[in-house]
C-alpha positions as YAML, in Angstrom:
chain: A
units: angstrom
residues:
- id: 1
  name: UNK
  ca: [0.00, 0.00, 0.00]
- id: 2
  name: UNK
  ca: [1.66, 3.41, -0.89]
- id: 3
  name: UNK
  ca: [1.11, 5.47, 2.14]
- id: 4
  name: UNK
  ca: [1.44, 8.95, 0.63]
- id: 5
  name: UNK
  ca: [-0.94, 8.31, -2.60]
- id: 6
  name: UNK
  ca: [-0.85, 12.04, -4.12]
- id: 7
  name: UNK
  ca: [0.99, 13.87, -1.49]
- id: 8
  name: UNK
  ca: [2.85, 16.85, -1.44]
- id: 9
  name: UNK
  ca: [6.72, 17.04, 0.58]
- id: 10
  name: UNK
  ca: [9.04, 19.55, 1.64]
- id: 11
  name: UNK
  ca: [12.30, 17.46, 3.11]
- id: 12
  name: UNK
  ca: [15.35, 19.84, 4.18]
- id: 13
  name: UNK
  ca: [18.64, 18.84, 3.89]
- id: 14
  name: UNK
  ca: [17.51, 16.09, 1.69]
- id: 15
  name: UNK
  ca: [20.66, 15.41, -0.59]
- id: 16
  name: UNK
  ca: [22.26, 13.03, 1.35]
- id: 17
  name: UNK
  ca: [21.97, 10.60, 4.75]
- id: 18
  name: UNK
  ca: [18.43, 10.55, 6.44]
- id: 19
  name: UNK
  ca: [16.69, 13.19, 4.07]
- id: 20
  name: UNK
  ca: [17.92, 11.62, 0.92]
- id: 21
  name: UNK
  ca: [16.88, 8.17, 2.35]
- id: 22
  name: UNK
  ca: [13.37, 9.75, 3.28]
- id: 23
  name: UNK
  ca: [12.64, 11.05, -0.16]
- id: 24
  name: UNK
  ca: [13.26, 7.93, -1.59]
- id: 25
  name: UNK
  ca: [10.86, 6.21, 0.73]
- id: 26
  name: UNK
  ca: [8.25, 8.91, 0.28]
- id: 27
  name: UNK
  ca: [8.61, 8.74, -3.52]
- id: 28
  name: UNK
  ca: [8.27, 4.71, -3.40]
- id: 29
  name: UNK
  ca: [5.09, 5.87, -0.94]
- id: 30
  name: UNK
  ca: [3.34, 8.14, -3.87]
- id: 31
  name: UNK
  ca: [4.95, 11.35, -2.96]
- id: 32
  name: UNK
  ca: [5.99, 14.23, -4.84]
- id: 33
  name: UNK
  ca: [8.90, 15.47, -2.59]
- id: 34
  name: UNK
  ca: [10.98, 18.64, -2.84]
- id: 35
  name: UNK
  ca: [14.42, 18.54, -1.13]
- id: 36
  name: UNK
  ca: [16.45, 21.03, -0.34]
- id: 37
  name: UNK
  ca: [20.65, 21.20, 0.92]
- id: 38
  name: UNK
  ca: [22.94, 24.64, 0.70]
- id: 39
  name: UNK
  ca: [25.09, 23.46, -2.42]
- id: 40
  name: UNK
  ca: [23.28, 23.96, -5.77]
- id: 41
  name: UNK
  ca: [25.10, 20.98, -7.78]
- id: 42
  name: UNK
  ca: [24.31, 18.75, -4.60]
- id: 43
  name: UNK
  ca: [20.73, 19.59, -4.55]
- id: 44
  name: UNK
  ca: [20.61, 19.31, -7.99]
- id: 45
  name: UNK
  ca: [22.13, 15.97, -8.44]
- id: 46
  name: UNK
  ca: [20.05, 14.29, -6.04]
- id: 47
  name: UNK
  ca: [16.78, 15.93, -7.35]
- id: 48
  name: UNK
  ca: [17.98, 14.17, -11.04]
- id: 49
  name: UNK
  ca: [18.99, 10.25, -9.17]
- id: 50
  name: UNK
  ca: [15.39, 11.05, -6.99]
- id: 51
  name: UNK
  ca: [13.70, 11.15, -10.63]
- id: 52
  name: UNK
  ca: [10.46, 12.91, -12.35]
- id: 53
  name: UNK
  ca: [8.63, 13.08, -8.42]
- id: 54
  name: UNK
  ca: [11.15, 15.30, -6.94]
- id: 55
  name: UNK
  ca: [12.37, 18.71, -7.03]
- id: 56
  name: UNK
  ca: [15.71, 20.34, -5.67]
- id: 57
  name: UNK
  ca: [16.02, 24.07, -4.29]
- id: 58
  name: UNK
  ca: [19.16, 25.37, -2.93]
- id: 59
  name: UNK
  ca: [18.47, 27.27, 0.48]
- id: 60
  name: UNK
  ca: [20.23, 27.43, 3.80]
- id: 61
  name: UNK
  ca: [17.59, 27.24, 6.35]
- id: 62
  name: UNK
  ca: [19.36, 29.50, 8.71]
- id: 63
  name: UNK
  ca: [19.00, 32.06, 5.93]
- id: 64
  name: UNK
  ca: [15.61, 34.36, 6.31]
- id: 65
  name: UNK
  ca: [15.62, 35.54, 2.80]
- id: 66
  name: UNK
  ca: [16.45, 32.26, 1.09]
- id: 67
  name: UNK
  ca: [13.42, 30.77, 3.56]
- id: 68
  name: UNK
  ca: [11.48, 33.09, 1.92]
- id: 69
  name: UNK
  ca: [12.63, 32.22, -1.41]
- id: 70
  name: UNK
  ca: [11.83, 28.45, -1.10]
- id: 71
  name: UNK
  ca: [7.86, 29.25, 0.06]
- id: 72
  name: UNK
  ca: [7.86, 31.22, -3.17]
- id: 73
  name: UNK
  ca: [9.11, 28.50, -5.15]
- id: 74
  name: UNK
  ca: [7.25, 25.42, -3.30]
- id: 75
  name: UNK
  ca: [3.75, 27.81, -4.08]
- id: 76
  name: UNK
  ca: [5.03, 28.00, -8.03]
- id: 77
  name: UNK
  ca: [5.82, 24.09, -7.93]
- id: 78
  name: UNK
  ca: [3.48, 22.16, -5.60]
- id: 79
  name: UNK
  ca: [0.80, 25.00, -4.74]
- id: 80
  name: UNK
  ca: [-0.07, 23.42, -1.37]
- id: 81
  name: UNK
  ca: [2.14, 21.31, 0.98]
- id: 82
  name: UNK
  ca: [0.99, 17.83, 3.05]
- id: 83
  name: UNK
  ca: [3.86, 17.10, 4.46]
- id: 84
  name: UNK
  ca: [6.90, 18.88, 5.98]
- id: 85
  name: UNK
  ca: [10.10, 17.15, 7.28]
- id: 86
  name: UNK
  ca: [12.61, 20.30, 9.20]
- id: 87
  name: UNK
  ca: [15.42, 17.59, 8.98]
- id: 88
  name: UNK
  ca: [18.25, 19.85, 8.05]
- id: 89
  name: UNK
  ca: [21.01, 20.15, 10.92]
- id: 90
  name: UNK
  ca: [24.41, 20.41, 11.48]
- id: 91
  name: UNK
  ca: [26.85, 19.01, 14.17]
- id: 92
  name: UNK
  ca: [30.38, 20.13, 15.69]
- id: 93
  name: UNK
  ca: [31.29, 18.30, 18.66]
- id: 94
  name: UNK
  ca: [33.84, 20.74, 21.14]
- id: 95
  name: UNK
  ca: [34.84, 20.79, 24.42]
- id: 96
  name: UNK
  ca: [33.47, 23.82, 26.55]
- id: 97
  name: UNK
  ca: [36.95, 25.10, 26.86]
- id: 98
  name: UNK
  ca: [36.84, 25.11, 23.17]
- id: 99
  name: UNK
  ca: [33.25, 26.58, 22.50]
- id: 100
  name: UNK
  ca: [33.06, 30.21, 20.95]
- id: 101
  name: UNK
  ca: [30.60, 32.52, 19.69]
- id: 102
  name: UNK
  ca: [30.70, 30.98, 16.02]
- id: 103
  name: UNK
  ca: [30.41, 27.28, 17.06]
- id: 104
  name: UNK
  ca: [27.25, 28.43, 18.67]
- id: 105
  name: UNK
  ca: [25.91, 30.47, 16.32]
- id: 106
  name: UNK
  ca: [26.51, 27.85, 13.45]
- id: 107
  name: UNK
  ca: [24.46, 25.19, 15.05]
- id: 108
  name: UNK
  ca: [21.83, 27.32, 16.75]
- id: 109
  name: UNK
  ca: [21.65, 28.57, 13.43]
- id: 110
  name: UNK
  ca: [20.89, 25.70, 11.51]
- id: 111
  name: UNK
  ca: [19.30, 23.20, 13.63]
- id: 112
  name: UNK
  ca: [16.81, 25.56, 16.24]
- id: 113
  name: UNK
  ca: [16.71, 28.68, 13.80]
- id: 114
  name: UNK
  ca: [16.35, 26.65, 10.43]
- id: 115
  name: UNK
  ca: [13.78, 24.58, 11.84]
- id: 116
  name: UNK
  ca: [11.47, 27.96, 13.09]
- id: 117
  name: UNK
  ca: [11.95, 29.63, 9.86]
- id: 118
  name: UNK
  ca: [11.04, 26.27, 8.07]
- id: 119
  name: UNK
  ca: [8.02, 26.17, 9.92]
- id: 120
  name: UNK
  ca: [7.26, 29.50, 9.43]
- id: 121
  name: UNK
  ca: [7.75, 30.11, 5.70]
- id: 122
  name: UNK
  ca: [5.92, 27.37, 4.91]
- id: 123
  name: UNK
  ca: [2.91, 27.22, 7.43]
- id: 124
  name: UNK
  ca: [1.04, 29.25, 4.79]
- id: 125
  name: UNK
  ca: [1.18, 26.36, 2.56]
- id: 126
  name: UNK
  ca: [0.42, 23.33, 3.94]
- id: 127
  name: UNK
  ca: [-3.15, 21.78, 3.61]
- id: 128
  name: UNK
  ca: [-5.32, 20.71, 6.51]
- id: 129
  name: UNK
  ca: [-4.66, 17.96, 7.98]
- id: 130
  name: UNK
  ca: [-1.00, 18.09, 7.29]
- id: 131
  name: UNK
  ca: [1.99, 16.67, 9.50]
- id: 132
  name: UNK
  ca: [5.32, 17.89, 10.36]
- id: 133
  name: UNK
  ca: [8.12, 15.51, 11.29]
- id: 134
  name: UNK
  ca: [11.02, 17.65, 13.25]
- id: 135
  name: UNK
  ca: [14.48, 16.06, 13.57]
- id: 136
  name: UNK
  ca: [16.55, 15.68, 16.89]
- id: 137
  name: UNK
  ca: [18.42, 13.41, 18.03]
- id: 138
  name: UNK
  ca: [19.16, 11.01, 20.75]
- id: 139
  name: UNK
  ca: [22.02, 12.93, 22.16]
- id: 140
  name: UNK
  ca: [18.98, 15.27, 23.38]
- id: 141
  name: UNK
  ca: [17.91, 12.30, 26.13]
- id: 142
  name: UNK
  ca: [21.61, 11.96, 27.21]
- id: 143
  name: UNK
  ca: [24.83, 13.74, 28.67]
- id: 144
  name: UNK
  ca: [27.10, 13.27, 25.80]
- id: 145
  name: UNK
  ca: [30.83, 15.06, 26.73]
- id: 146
  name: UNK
  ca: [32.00, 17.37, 23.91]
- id: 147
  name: UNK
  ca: [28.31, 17.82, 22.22]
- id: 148
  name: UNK
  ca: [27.02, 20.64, 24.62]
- id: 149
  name: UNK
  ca: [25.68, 23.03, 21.97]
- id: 150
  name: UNK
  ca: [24.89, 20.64, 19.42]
- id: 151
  name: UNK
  ca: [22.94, 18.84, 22.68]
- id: 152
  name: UNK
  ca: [21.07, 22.03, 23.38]
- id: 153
  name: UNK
  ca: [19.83, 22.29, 20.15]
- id: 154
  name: UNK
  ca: [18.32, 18.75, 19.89]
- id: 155
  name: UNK
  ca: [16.49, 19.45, 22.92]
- id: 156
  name: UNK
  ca: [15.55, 22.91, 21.59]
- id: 157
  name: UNK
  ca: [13.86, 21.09, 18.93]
- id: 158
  name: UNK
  ca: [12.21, 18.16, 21.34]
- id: 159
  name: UNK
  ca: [10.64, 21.25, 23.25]
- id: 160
  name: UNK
  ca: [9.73, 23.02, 20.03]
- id: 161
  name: UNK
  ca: [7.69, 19.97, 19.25]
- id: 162
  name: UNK
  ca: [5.26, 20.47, 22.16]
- id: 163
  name: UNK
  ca: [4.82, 24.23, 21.66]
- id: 164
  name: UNK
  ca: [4.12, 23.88, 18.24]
- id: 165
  name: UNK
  ca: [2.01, 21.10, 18.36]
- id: 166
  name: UNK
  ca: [0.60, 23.59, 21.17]
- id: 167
  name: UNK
  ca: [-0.17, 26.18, 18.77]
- id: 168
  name: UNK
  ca: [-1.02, 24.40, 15.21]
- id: 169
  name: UNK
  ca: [-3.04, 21.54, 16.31]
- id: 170
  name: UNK
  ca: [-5.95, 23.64, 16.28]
- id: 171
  name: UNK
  ca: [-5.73, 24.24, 12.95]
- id: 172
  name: UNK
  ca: [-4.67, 20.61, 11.63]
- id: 173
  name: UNK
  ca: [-1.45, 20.31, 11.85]
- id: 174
  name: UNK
  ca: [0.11, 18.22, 13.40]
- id: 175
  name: UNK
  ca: [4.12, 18.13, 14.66]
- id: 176
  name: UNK
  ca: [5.90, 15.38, 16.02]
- id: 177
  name: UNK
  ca: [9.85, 14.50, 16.09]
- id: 178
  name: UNK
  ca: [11.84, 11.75, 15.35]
- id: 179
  name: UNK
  ca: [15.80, 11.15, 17.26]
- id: 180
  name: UNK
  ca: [17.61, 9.17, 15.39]
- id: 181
  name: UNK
  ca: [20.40, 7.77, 17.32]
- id: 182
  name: UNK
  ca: [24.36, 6.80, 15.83]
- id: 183
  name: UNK
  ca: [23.56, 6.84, 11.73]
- id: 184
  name: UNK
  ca: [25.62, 6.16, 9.40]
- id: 185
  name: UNK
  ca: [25.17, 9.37, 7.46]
- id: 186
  name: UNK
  ca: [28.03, 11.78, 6.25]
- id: 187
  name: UNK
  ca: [27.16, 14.40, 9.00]
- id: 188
  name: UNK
  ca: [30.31, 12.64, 10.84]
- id: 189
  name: UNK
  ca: [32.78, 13.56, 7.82]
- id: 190
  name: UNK
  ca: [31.43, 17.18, 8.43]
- id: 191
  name: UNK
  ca: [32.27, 17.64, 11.92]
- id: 192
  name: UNK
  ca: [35.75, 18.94, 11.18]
- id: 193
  name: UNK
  ca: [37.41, 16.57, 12.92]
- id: 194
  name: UNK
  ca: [40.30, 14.45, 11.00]
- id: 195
  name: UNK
  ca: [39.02, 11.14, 9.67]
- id: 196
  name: UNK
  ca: [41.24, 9.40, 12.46]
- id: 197
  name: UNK
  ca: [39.48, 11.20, 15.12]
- id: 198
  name: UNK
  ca: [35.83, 10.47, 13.65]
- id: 199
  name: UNK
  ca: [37.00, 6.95, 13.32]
- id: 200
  name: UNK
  ca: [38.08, 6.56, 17.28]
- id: 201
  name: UNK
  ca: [34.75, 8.73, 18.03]
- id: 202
  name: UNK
  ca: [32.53, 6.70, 16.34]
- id: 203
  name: UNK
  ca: [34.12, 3.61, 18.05]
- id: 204
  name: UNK
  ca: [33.39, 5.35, 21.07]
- id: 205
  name: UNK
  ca: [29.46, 5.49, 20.14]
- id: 206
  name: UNK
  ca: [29.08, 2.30, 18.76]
- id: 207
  name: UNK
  ca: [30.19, 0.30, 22.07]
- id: 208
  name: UNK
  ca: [27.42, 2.25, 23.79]
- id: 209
  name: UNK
  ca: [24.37, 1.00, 21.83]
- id: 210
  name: UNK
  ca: [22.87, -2.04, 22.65]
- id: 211
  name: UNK
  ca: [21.73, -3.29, 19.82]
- id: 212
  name: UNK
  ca: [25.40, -3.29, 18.59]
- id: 213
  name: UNK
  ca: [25.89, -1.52, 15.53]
- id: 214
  name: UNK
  ca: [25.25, 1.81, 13.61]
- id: 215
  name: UNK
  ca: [21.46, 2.47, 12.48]
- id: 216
  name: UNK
  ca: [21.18, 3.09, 8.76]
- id: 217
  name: UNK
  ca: [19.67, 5.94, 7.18]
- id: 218
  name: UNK
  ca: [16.29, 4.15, 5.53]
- id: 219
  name: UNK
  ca: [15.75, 2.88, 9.65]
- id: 220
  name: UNK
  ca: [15.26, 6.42, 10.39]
- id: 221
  name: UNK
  ca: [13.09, 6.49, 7.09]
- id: 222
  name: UNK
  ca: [10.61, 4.30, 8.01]
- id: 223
  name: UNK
  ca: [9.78, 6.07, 11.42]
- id: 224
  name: UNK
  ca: [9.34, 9.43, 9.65]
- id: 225
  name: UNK
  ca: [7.29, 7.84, 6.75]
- id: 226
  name: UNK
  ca: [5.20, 6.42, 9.70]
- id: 227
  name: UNK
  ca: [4.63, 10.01, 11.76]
- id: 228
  name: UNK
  ca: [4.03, 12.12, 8.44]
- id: 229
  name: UNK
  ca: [0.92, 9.43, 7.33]
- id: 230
  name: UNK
  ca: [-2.07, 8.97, 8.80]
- id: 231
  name: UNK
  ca: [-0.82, 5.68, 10.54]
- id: 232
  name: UNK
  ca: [-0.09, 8.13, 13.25]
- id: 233
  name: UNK
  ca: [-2.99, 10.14, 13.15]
- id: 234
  name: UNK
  ca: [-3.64, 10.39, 16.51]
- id: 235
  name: UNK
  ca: [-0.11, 11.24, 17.82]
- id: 236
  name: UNK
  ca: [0.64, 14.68, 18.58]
- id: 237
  name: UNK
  ca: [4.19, 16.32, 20.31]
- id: 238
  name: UNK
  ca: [5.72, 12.71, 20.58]
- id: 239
  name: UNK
  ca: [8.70, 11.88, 19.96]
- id: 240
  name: UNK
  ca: [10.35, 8.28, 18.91]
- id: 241
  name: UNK
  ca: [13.77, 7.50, 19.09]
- id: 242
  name: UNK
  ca: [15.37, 5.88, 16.30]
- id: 243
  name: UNK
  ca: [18.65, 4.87, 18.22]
- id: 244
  name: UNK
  ca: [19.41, 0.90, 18.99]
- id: 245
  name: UNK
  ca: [18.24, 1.48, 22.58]
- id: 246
  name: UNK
  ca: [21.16, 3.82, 23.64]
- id: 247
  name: UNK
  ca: [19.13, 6.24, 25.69]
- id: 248
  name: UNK
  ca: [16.79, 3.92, 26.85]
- id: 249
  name: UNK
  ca: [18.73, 0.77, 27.28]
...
């Protein structure tokens, strides 16, 4: 059964790792899916492998103006929305002697800023009922050394869940987040540490999660395919963890 039969999808940060997987699974679902990432080619590429259902606009979702820019767009291509998954997000890990203004304004930028401007721009937009899937991340639920601000943010987002939901329920929408756990997804190869350091750190993770491994990207698919259809219906402000049991385990 193809769970989103004629729907309409906005998935940021969708060239690559759990977006990209998402579209794919909403496009197999009946979808017509936009993506977006902040490197044209990127975005473009993946729109092309994603095929004739999908759509790529470049737009940093930090970025008020290009925010702007993509509700314009998403009107010309799709008219309404039915679905919107805030998934874009960034993460540094730093010690606190090492945390400065940038490092905070980067990810506050991208993952608790991006997601209220995604909201936002695109509230306009979206039909009634319509669903919005908001990622965070398991590191939210724990105490995690060297991921303070990246942390913060997740949890910004869990809490942004519940006051949205708050305010947009009563007009159909619902909001709900999925926090994915360890992924493999190249968000580690853009932490800026070198690869021998990732490599160690991700060690580091993986002996901490009880089922044993890594999750894979289409894992976290499935959940968000499940909270943006009606299967979930009446769920509202929750939020599953996608994460081998680490912060629950």
């Amino acid at each position: 059964m193809r769970r989103l039969e004629g729907k309409t999808t906005l998935i940021t940060g969708g060239t690559t790792g759990i977006g990209r997987a998402t579209a794919e699974l909403f496009i197999e679902h009946g979808a017509r899916v936009a993506i977006t990432g902040q490197d044209a080619q990127r975005v473009a590429d993946a729109a092309a492998a994603l095929g004739p259902q999908a759509i790529g606009i470049r737009a940093d979702v930090a970025n008020l103006a290009d925010m702007d820019r993509l509700a314009a767009e998403l009107r010309a291509h799709f008219g309404q929305l039915d679905i919107v998954f805030a998934n874009a997000g960034v993460a540094k890990p730093r010690s606190l002697a090492e945390i400065d203004e940038a490092h905070i304004d980067e990810q506050l930028g991208v993952n608790v800023k991006g997601v209220l401007y995604t909201v936002q721009k695109v509230l306009p937009l979206l039909r009634k009922p319509a669903s919005i899937v908001l990622t965070a991340s398991t590191a939210a639920e724990l105490g995690m050394a060297g991921m303070s601000v990246y942390s913060a943010t997740k949890a910004a987002v869990r809490s942004l869940a519940r006051t949205l939901s708050a305010e947009l329920a009563p007009h159909g929408v619902r909001v709900n987040v999925v926090s994915p756990g360890p992924i493999e997804t190249p968000i580690f190869g853009k932490m800026g540490l070198p690869d021998a350091a990732v490599q160690a750190w991700a060690g580091e993770i993986a002996a901490k999660v009880p089922i044993g491994r890594f999750g894979q990207a289409h894992e976290v698919a499935k959940a968000v395919l499940f909270l943006a259809s009606d299967d979930s219906s009446y769920m509202l402000g929750e939020n599953i963890l996608v994460d081998g049991g680490m912060a629950t385990v």
